[in-house]
DSSP file (Angstrom, degrees, kcal/mol; ACC not computed):
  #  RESIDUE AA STRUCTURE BP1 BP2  ACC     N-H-->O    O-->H-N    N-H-->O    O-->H-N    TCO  KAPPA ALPHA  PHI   PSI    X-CA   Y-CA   Z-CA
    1    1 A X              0   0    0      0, 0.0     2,-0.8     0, 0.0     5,-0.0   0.000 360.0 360.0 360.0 149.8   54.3   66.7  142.2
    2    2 A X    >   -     0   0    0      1,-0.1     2,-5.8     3,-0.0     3,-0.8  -0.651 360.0-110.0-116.8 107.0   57.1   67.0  144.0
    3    3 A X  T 3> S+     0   0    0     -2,-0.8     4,-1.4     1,-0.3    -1,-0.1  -0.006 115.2  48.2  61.3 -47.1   60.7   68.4  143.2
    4    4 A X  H 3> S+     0   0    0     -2,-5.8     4,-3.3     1,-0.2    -1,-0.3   0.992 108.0  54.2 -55.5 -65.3   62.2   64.7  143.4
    5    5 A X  H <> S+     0   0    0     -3,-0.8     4,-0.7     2,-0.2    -1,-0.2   0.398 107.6  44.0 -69.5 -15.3   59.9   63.3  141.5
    6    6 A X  H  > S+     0   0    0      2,-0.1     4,-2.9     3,-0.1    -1,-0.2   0.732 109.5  55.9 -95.8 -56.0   60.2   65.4  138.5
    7    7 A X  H  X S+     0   0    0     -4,-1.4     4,-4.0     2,-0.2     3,-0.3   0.983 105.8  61.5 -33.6 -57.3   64.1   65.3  138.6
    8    8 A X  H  X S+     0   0    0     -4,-3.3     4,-1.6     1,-0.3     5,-0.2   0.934 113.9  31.0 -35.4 -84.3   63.5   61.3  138.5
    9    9 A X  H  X S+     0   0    0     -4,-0.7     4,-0.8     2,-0.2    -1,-0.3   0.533 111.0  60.5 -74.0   1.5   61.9   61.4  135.5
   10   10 A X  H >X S+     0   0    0     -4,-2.9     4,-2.4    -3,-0.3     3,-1.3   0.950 114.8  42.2 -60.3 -52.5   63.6   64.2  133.9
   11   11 A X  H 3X S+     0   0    0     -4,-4.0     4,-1.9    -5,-0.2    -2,-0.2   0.870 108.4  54.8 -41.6 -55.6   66.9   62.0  134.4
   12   12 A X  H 3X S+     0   0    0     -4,-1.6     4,-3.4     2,-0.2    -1,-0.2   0.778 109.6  49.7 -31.1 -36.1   65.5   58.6  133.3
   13   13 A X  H <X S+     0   0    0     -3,-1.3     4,-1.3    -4,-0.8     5,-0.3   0.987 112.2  53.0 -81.8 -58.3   64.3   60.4  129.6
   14   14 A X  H  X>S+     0   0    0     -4,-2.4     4,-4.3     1,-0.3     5,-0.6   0.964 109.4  43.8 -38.8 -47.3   67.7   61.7  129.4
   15   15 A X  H  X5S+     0   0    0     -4,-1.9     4,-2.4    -5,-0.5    -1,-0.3   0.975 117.1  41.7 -69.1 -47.7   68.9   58.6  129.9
   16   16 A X  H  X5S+     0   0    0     -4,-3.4     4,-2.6    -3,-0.3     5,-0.3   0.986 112.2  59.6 -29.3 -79.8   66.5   56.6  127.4
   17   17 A X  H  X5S+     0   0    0     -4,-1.3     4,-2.8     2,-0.2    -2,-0.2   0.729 107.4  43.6 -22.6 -62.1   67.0   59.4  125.3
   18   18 A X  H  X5S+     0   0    0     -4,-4.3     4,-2.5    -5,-0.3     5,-0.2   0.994 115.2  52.2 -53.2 -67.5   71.0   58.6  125.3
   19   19 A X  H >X<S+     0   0    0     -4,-2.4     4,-2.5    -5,-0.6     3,-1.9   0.871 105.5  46.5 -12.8 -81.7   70.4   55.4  124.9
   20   20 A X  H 3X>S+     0   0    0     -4,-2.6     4,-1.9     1,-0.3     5,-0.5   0.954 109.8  57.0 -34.7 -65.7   68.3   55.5  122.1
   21   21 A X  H 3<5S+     0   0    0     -4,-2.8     4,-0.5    -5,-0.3    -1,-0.3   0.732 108.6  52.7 -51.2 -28.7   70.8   57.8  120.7
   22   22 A X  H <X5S+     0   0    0     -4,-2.5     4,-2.4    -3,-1.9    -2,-0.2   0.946 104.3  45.6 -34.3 -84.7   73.3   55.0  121.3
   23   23 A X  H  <5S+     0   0    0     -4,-2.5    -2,-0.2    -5,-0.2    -3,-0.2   0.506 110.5  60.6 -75.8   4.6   71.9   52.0  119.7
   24   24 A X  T >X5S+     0   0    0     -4,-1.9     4,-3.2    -5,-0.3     3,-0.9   0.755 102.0  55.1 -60.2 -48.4   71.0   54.7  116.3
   25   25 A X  H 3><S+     0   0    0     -5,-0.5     4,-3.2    -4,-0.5     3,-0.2   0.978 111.8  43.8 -67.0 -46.0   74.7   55.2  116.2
   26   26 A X  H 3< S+     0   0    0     -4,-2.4    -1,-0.3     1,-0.3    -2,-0.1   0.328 115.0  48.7 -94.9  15.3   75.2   50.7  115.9
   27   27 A X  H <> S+     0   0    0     -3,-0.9     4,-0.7    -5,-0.2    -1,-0.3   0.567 111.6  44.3 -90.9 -12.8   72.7   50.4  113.6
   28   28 A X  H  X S+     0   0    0     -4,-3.2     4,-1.2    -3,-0.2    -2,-0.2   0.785 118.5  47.3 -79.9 -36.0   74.0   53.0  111.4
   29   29 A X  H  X S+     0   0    0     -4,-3.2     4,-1.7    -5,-0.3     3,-0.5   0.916 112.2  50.3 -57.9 -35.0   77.5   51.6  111.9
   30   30 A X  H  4 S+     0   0    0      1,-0.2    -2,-0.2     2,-0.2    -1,-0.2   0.622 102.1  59.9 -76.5 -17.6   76.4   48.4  111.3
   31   31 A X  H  X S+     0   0    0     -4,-0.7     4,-3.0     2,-0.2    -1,-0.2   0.839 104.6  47.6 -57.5 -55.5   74.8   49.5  108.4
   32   32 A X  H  < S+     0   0    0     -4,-1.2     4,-0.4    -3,-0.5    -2,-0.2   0.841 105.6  62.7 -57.8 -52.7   78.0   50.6  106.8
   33   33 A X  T  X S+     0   0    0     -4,-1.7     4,-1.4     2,-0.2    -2,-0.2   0.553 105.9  46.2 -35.4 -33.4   79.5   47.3  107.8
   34   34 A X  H  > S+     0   0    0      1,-0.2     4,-1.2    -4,-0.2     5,-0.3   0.769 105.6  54.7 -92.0 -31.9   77.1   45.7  105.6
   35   35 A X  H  X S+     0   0    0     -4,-3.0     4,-0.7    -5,-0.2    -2,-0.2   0.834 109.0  53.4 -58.3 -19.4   77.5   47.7  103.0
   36   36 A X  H >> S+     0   0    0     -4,-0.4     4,-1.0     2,-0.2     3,-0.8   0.914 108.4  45.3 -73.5 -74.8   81.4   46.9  103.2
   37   37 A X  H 3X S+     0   0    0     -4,-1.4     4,-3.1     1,-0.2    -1,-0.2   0.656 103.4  58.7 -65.7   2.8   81.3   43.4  103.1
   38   38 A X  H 3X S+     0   0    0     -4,-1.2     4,-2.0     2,-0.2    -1,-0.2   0.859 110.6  47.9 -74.6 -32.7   78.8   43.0  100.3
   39   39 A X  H <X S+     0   0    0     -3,-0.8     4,-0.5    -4,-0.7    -2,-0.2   0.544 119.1  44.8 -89.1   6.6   81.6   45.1   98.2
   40   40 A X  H  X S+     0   0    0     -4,-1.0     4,-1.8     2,-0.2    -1,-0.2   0.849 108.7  50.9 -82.4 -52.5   83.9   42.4   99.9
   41   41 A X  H  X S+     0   0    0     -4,-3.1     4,-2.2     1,-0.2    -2,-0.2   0.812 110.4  52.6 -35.9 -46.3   81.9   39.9   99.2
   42   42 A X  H  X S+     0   0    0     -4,-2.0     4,-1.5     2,-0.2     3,-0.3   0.928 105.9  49.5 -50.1 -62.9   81.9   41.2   95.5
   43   43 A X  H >X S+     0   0    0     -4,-0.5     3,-2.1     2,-0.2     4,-0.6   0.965 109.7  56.4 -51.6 -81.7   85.5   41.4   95.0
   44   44 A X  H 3X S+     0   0    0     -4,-1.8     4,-2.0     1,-0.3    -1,-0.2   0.633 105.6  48.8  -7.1 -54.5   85.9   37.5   96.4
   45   45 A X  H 3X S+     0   0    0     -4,-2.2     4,-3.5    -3,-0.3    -1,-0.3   0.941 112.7  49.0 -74.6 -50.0   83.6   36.1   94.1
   46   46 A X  H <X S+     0   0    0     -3,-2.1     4,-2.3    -4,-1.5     5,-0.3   0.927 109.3  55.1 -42.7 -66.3   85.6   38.1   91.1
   47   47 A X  H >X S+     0   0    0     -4,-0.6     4,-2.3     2,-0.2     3,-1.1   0.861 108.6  43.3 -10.9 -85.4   88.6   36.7   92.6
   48   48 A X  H 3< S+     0   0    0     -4,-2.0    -2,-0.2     1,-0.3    -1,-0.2   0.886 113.4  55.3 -74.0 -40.9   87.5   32.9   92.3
   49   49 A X  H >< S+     0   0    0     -4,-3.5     3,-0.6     1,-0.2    -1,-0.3   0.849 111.1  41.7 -22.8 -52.0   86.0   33.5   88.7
   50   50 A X  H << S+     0   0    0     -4,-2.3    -2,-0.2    -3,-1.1    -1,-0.2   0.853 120.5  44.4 -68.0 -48.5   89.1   34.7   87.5
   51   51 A X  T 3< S+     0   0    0     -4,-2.3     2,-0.8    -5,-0.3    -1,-0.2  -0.155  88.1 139.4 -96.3  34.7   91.4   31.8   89.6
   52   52 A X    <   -     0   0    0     -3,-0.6     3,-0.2    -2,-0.2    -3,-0.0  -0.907  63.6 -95.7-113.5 153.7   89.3   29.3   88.7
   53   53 A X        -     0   0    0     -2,-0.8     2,-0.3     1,-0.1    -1,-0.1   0.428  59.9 -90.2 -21.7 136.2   89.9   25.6   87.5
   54   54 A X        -     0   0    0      1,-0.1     4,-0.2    -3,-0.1    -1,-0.1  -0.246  52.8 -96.8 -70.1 132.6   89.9   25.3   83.6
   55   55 A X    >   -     0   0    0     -2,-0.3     3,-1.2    -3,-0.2     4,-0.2  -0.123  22.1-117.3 -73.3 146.1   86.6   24.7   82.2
   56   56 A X  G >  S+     0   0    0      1,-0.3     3,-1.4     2,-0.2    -1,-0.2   0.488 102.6  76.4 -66.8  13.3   85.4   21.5   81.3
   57   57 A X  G 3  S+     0   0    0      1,-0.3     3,-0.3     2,-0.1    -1,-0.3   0.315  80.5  83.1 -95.5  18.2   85.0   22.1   77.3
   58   58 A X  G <>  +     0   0    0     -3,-1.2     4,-2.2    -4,-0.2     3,-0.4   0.422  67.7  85.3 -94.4 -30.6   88.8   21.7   77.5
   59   59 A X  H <> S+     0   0    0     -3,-1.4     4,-2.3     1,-0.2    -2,-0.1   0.811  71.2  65.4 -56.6 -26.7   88.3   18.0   77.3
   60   60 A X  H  > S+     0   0    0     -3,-0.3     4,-2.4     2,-0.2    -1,-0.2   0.824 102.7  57.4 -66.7 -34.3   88.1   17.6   73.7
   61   61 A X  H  4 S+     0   0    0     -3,-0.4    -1,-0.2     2,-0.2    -2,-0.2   0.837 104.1  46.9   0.1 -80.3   91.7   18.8   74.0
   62   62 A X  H >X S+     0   0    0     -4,-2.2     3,-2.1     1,-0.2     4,-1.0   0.982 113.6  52.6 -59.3 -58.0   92.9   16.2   76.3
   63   63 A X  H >< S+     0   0    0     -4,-2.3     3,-1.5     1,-0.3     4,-0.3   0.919 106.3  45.8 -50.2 -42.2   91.3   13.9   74.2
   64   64 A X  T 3< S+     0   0    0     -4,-2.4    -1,-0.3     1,-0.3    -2,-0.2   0.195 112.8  55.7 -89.7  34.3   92.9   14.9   71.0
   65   65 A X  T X>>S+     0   0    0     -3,-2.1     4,-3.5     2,-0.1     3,-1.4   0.261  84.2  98.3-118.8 -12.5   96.8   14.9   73.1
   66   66 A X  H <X5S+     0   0    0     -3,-1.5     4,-5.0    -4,-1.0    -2,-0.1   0.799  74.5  50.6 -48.9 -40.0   96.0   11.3   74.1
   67   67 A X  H 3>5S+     0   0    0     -4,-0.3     4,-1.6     2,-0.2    -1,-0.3   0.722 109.7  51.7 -58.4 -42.5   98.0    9.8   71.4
   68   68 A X  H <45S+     0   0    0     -3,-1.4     4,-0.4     2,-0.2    -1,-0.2   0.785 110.8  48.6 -84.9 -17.1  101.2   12.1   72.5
   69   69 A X  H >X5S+     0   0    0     -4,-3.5     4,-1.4     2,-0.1     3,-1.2   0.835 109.4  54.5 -86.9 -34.2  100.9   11.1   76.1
   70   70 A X  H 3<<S+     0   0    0     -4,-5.0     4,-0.2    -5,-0.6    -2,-0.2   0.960 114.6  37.7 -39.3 -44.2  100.7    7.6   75.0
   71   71 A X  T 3< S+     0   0    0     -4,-1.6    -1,-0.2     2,-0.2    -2,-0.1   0.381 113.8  56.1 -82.3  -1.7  103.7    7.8   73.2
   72   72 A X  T <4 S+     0   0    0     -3,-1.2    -2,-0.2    -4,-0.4    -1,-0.2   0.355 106.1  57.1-122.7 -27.7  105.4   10.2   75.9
   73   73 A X  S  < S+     0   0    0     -4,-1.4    -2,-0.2     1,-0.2    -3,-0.1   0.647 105.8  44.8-104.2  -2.9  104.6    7.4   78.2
   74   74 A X              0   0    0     -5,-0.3    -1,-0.2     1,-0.3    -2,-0.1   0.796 360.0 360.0 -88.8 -22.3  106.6    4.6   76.3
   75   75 A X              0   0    0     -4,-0.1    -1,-0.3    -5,-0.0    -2,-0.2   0.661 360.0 360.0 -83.1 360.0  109.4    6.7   75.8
């Protein structure tokens, strides 16, 4: 084979080879990335637990105030 022809394909495997070596490196970032936003995700959800709307077993409450907004509302 001749001289050219070996060059060719040594350069092409390099170049796969880089390649390759490329798209390792953005899935391993991307990897990391998911690992980030799950522990974002995590935090978020804490967040709206914590901030969230007062739970409905709170009604018997409202019920037993009716009588002072009734009277609250005459006044």
């Amino acid at each position: 084979m001749p001289a050219a022809a070996w060059a060719t394909l040594i350069i092409s495997a390099l170049i796969v080879a880089m390649t390759a070596v490329g798209l390792l490196r953005v899935i391993f970032h991307l990897r990391a990335i998911l690992a980030t936003l799950r522990k974002v995700t995590g935090g978020v959800d804490a967040v709206a637990q914590l901030t969230a709307t007062v739970p409905d077993r709170l009604a018997s409450v409202n019920a037993s105030l009716k009588p002072v907004r009734d009277f609250c509302a005459t006044v």
